[in-house]
C-alpha positions in Angstrom: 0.0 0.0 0.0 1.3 3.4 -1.4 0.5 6.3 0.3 -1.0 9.2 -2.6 -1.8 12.5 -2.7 -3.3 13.6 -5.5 -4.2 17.7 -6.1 -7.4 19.2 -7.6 -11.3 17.5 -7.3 -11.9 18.0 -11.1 -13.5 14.7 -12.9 -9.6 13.7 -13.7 -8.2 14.2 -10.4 -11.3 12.5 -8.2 -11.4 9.6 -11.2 -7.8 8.6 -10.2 -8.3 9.3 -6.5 -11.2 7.1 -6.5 -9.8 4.2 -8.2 -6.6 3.5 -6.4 -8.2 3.9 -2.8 -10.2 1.0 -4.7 -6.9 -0.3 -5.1 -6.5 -0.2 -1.4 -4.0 2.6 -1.4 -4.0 5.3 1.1 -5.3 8.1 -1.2 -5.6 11.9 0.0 -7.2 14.4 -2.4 -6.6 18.1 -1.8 -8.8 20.6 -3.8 -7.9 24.1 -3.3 -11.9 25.3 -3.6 -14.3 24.9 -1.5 -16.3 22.4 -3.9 -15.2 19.6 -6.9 -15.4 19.7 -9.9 -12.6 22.2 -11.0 -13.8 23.9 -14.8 -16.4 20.8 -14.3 -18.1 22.5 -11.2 -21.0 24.0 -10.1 -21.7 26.7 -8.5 -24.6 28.3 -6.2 -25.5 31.2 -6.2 -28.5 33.8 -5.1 -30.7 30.4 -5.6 -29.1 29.3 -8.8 -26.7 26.5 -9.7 -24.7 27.7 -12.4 -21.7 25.3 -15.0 -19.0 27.1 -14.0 -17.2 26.2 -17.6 -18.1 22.1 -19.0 -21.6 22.2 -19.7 -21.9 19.2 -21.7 -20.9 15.5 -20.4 -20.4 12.6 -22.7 -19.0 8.6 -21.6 -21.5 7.6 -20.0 -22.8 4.8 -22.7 -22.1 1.5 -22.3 -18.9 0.4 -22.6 -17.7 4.4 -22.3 -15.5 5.6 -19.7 -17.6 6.8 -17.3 -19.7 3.9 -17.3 -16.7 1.7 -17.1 -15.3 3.9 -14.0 -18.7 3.5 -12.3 -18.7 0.0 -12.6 -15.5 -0.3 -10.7 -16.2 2.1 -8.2 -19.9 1.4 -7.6 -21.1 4.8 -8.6 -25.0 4.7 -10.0 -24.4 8.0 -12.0 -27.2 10.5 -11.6 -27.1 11.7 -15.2 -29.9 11.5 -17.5 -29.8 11.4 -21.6 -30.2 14.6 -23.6 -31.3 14.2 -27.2 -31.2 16.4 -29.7 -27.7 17.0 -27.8 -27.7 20.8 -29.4 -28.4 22.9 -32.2 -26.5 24.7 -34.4 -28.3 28.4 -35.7 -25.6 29.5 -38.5 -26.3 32.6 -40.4 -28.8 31.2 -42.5 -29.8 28.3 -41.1 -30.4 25.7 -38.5 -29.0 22.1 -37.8 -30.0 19.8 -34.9 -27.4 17.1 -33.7 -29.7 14.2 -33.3 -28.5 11.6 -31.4 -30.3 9.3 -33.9 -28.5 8.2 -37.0 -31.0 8.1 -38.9 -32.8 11.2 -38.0 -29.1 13.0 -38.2 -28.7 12.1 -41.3 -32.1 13.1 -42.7 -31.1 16.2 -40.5 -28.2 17.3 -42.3 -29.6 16.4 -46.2 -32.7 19.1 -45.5 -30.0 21.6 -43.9 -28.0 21.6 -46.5 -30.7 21.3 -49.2 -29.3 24.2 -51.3 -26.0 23.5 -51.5 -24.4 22.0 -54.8 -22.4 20.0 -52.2 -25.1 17.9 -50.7 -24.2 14.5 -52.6 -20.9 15.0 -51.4 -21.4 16.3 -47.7 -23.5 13.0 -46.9 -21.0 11.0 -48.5 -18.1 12.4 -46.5 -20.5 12.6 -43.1 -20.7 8.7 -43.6 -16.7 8.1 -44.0 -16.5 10.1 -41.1 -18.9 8.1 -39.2 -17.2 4.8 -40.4 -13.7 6.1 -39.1 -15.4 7.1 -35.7 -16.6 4.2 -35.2 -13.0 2.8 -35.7 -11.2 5.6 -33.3 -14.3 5.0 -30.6 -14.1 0.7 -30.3 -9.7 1.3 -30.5 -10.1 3.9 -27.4 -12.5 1.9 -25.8 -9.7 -0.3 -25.2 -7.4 2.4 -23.9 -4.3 2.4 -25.8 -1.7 3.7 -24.0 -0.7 7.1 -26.0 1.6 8.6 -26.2 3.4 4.9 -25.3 5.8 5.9 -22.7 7.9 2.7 -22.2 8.0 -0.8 -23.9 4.9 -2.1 -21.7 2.6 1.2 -23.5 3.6 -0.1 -27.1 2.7 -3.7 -25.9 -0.7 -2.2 -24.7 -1.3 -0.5 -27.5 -0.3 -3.2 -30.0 -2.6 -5.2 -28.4 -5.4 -2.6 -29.0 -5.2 -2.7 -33.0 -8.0 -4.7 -34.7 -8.6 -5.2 -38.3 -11.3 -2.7 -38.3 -8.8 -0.2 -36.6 -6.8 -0.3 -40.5 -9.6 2.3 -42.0 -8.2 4.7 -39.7 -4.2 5.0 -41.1 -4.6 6.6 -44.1 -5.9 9.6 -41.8 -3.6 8.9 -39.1 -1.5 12.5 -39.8 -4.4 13.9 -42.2 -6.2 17.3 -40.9 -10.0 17.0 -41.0 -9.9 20.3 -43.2 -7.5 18.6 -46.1 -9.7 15.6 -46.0 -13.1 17.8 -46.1 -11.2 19.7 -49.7 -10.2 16.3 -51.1 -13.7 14.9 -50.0 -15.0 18.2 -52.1 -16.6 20.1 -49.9 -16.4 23.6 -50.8 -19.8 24.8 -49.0 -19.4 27.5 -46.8 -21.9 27.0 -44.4 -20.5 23.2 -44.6 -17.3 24.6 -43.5 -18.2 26.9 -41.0 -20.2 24.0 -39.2 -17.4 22.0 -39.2 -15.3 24.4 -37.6 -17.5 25.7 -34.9 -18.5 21.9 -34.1 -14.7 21.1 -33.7 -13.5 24.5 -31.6 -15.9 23.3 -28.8 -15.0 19.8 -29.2 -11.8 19.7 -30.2 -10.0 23.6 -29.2 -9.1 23.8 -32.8 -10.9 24.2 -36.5 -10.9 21.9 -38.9 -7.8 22.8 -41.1 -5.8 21.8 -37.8 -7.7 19.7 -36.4 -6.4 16.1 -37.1 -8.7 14.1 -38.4 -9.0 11.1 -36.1 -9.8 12.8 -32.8 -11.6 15.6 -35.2 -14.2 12.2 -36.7 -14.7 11.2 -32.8 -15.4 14.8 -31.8 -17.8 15.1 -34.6 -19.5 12.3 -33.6 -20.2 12.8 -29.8 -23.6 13.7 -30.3 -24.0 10.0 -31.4 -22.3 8.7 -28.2 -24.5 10.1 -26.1 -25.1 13.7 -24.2 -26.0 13.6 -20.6 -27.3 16.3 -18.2 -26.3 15.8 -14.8 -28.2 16.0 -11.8 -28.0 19.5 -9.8 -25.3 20.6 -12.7 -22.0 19.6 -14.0 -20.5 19.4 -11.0 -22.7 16.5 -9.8 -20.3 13.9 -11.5 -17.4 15.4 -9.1 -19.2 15.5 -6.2 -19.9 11.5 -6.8 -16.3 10.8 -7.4 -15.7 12.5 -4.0 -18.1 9.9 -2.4 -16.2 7.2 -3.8 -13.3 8.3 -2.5 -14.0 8.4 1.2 -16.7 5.5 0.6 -13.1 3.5 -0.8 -11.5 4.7 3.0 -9.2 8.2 1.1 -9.4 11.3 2.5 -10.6 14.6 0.8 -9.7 17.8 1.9 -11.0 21.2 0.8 -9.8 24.7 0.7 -6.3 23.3 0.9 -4.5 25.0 -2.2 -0.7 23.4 -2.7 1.8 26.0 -2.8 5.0 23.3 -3.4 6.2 20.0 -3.6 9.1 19.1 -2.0 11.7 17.2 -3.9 14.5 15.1 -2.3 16.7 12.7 -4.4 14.9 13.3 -7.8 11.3 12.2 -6.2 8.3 14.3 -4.7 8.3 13.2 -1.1 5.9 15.7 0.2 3.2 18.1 -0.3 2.6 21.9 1.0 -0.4 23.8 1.0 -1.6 27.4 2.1 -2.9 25.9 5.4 0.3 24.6 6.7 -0.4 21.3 6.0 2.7 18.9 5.0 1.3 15.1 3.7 4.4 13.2 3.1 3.9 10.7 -0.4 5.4 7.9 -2.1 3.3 8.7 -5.1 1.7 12.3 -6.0 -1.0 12.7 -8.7 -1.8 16.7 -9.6 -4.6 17.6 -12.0 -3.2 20.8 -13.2 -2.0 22.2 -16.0 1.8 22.0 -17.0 2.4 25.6 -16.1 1.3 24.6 -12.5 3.2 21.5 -12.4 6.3 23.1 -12.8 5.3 26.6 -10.9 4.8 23.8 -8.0 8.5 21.9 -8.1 10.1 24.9 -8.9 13.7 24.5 -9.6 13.3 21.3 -9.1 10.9 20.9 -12.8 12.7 19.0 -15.2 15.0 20.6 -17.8 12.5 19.0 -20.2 9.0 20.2 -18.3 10.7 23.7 -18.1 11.0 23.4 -21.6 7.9 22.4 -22.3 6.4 25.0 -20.2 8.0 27.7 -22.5 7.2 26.2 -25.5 3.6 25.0 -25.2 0.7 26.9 -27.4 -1.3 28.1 -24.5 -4.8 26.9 -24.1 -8.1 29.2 -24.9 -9.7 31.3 -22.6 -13.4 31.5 -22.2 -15.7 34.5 -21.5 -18.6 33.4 -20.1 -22.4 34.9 -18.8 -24.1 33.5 -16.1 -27.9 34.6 -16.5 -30.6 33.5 -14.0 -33.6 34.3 -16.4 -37.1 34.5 -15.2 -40.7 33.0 -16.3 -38.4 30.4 -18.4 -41.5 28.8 -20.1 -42.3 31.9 -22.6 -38.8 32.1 -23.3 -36.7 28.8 -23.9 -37.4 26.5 -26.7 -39.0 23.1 -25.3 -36.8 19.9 -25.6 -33.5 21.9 -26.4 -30.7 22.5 -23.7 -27.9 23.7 -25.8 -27.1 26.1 -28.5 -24.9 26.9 -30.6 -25.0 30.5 -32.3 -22.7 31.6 -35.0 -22.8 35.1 -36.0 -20.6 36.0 -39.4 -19.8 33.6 -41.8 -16.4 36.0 -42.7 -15.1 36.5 -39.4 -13.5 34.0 -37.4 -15.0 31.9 -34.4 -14.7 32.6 -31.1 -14.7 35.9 -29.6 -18.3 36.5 -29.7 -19.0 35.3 -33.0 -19.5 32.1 -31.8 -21.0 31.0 -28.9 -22.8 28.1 -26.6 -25.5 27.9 -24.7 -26.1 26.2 -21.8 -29.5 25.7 -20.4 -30.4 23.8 -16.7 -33.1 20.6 -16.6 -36.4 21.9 -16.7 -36.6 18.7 -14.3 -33.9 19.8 -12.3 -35.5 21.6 -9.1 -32.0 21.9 -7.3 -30.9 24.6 -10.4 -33.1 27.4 -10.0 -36.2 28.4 -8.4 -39.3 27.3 -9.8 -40.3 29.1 -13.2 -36.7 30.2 -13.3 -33.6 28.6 -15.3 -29.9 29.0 -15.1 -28.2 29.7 -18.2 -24.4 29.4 -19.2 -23.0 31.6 -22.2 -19.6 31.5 -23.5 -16.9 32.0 -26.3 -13.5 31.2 -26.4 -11.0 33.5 -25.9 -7.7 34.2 -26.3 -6.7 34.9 -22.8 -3.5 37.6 -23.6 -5.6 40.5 -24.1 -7.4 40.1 -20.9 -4.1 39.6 -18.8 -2.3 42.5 -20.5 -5.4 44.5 -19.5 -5.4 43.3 -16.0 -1.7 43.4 -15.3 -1.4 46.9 -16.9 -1.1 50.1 -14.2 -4.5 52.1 -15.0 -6.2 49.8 -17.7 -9.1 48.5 -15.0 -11.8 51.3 -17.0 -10.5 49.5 -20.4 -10.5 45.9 -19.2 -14.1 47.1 -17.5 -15.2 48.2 -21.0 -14.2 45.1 -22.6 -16.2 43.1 -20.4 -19.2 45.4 -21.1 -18.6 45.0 -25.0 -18.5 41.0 -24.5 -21.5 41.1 -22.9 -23.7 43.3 -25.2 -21.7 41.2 -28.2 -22.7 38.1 -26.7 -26.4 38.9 -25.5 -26.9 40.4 -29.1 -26.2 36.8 -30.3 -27.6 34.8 -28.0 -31.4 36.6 -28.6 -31.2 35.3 -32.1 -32.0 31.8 -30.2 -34.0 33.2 -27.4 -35.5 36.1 -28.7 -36.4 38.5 -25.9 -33.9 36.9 -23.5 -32.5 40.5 -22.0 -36.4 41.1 -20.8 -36.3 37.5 -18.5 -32.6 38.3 -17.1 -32.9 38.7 -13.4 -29.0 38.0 -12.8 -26.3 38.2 -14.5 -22.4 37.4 -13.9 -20.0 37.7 -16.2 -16.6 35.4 -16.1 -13.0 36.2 -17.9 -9.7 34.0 -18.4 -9.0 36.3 -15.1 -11.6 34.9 -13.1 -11.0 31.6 -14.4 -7.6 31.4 -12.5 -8.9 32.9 -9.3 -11.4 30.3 -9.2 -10.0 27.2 -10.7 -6.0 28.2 -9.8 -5.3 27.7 -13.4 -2.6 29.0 -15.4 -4.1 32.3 -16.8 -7.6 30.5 -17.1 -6.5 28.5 -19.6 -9.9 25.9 -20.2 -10.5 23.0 -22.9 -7.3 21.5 -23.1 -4.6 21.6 -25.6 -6.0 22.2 -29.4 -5.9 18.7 -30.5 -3.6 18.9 -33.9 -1.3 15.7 -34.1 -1.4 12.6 -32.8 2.9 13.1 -32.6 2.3 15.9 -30.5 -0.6 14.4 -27.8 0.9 14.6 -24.1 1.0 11.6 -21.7 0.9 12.0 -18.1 4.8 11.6 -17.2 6.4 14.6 -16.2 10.0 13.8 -15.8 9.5 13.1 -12.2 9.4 9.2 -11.6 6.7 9.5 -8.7 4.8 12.1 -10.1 1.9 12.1 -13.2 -0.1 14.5 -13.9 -3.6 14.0 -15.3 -6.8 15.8 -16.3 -6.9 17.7 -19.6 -3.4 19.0 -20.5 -2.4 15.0 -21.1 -4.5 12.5 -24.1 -7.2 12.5 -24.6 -7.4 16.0 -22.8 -11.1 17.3 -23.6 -14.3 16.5 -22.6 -15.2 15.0 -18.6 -14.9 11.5 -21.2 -11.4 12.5 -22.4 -10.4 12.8 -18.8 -11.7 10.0 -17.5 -9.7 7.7 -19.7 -6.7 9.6 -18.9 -7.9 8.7 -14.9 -8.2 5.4 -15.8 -4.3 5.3 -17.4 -2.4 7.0 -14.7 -4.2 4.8 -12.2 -3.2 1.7 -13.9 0.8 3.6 -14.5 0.6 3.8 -10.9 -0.2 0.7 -9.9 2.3 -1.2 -12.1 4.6 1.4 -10.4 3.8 0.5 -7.4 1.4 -2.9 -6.6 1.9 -6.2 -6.3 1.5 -8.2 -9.9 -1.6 -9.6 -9.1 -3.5 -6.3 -7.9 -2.5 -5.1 -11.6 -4.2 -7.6 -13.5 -7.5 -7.8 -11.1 -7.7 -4.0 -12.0 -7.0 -4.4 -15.7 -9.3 -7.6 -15.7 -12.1 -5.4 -14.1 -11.6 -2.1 -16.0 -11.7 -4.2 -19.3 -14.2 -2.7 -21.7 -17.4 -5.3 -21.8 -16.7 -7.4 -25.2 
């Protein structure tokens, strides 16, 4: 038995927790809030229950990774299917994601009607599908990637079937190239492409590769979920596990340092004093707070890596508590997605996603009320350079107003009237982000997923230290997380159990055949 501390309550962090206190190691999770769930979370406030960034959960299907961590851990998730999963309002039309096959595919032949691209659209939405399918069944048996030793290249080796083949001629394609050779010239084609894959994948389609970029496309297929009492409902169940498995959680505790002796983290610091001596630490942070947390002790190659890395989008976000919700929301639809200008790029506030709470869900608002999340991505510079700069508080004050009007303009082309029903509103920047979540410059989403050569593991140079969550593959989505949980806590325990606790895990963590 190992003793562990792992940092942060997001899904990734409280996945891993949970799972080796199943193991039967002494586990200690430390989040730094006063709640889990990280960007994943939750939070109250003035009788509403707001997503604090996630919105949208996906994994839960059978055989998917949060219904394979559930299984292990004995969680009855309190989620509950969402179909259609969104829809789409472009500038001159709509599109639902059905989770339905079929119906999506009758879907997008009337969308797209008009366009001398049609034929060709369905045609390349079906390759797609086929190559999803592919990626989906080869993850489901959680290939070790990036393979970090000769045991990861046996694991994944072992995950290649001969259905996996229709995937390599698109292993280092872009989704965008394939979409041009596929034909597709359509511009409203293209621009749902693009805004599907910069929530799903942090990136559009000409860098987006084209494996994760088919998967991403296909989520609303998989399966949407909302959970109960918000987002941060699937943390809060992890935490369960974790004392329910005998670890310990303890919140408000943020770590300030780990201390390094011999090469290895031996011990963890936080803001409270505390000191929790480790054989094996776990942090579910970003890179930039991995190494801002072992100092001069980071790795030459982490350091590096630190310096290098594209840094990830920021998001600007509304938080509306809207009244007499019935005259104002469309019935059956949760989420939205609203692109404004066909010629100007996505993201800051020409593009953005809805959120809406369960109509079902009493715990979210007050009854005849819903709690709405807004938000684009971001590029978090400007925000920082206006918050860091001696006398620019009026300016950075003014941006935030313009972000709002922007976005509210946009958003009442789906919910027309919406500024009339607003009884709250809160507004959240890349600047906020860090305060709340601790981190680095509110970076949210994950890495923009580009190139399978460039996909992080969870090894960070330290022998006794992973990190896991969304900087490390798969990175986004509470799904993508989850199976990087489920890989650091099987790294761990061939670091550090006995050979026959590793293959009961692996045995019981197997995907169902």
């Amino acid at each position: 038995m190992a003793k562990v501390v792992v940092i942060g309550a997001g899904v990734g962090g409280a996945t891993t927790a949970a799972l080796l206190a199943k193991a039967g190691h002494e586990v200690t999770l430390l989040e730094a809030h006063v709640y889990a769930g990280g960007c994943a979370g939750t939070f109250y406030h003035q009788k509403y229950r707001f997503d604090a960034g996630a919105t949208l959960a996906g994994g839960f299907q059978p055989g998917g990774p949060h219904q394979v961590v559930g299984d292990l851990l004995g969680i009855d998730w309190r989620v509950h299917p969402v179909n259609p999963a969104w829809r789409v309002l472009l500038p001159d039309r709509t599109i639902t994601q059905w989770a339905d096959r079929a119906a999506w595919h009758e879907e997008l032949a009337s969308a797209f009607a008009d366009s001398p691209d049609q034929t060709r659209l369905l045609r390349f939405n079906r390759a797609l599908e086929r190559v999803s399918d592919a990626v989906w069944d080869f993850a489901a048996r959680r290939p070790a990637l990036p393979p970090s030793d000769l045991s990861d290249l046996w694991q994944l080796a072992l995950a290649v079937r001969p259905s996996t083949l229709v995937t390599l001629p698109h292993v280092l394609d872009t989704l965008g190239g394939w979409a041009r050779r596929s034909g597709i010239r359509d511009r409203a084609a293209l621009t749902f492409l693009d805004a599907q894959l910069l929530i799903s994948a942090q990136t559009t389609a000409e860098r987006a590769n084209a494996l994760f970029g088919a998967a991403a496309l296909d989520l609303p297929r998989r399966g949407v979920t909302h959970a109960e009492g918000g987002m941060g409902g699937i943390s809060e169940q992890l935490v369960e596990a974790v004392r329910r498995w005998g670890g310990h959680v303890h919140f408000r505790q943020e770590v300030t340092r780990l201390e390094v002796q011999g090469g290895r983290v031996v011990a963890v610091h936080t803001n409270k004093g505390l000191r929790l001596p480790c054989e094996v630490c776990v942090a579910n942070l970003t890179l930039w707070d991995v190494a801002r947390l072992l100092g001069q002790e980071a790795p030459a190659s982490l350091q590096r890596e630190a310096a290098q890395r594209e840094e990830m989008w920021g998001a600007f976000t509304l938080y509306l508590g809207v009244a007499d919700a019935p005259a104002l929301l469309p019935s059956g639809i949760s989420h939205i997605q609203v692109v404004g200008d066909y010629n100007a790029p996505l993201g800051e506030c020409n593009s953005i996603f809805i959120s809406i709470s369960d109509a079902a869900d009493a715990s979210r608002a007050p009854a005849g009320h819903r709690a709405i999340t807004i938000s684009t991505h971001t590029r978090a510079a400007a925000w920082w350079r206006l918050r860091q700069t001696p006398g620019a508080k009026a300016a950075y004050d003014e941006r935030v107003a313009a972000y709002t009007e922007r976005i509210l303009d946009l958003a009442e082309r789906a919910l027309p009237g919406l500024r009339k029903h607003i009884r709250l509103l809160l507004h959240g920047t890349p600047v906020t982000f860090q305060f709340f979540t601790r981190r680095h410059r509110g970076g949210v989403g994950g890495f923009p997923f580009t190139s399978l050569l460039r996909v992080r593991g969870p090894r960070t140079g330290v022998p006794n230290l992973w990190m896991v969550g969304d900087s490390i593959f798969p990175g986004q989505s509470t799904a993508g997380v989850t199976v990087g949980a489920l890989r650091v806590a099987e790294e761990v325990l061939r670091h550090c159990a006995a050979p026959t606790a590793r293959r009961w895990w692996r045995a019981r963590s197997a995907p169902a055949r």
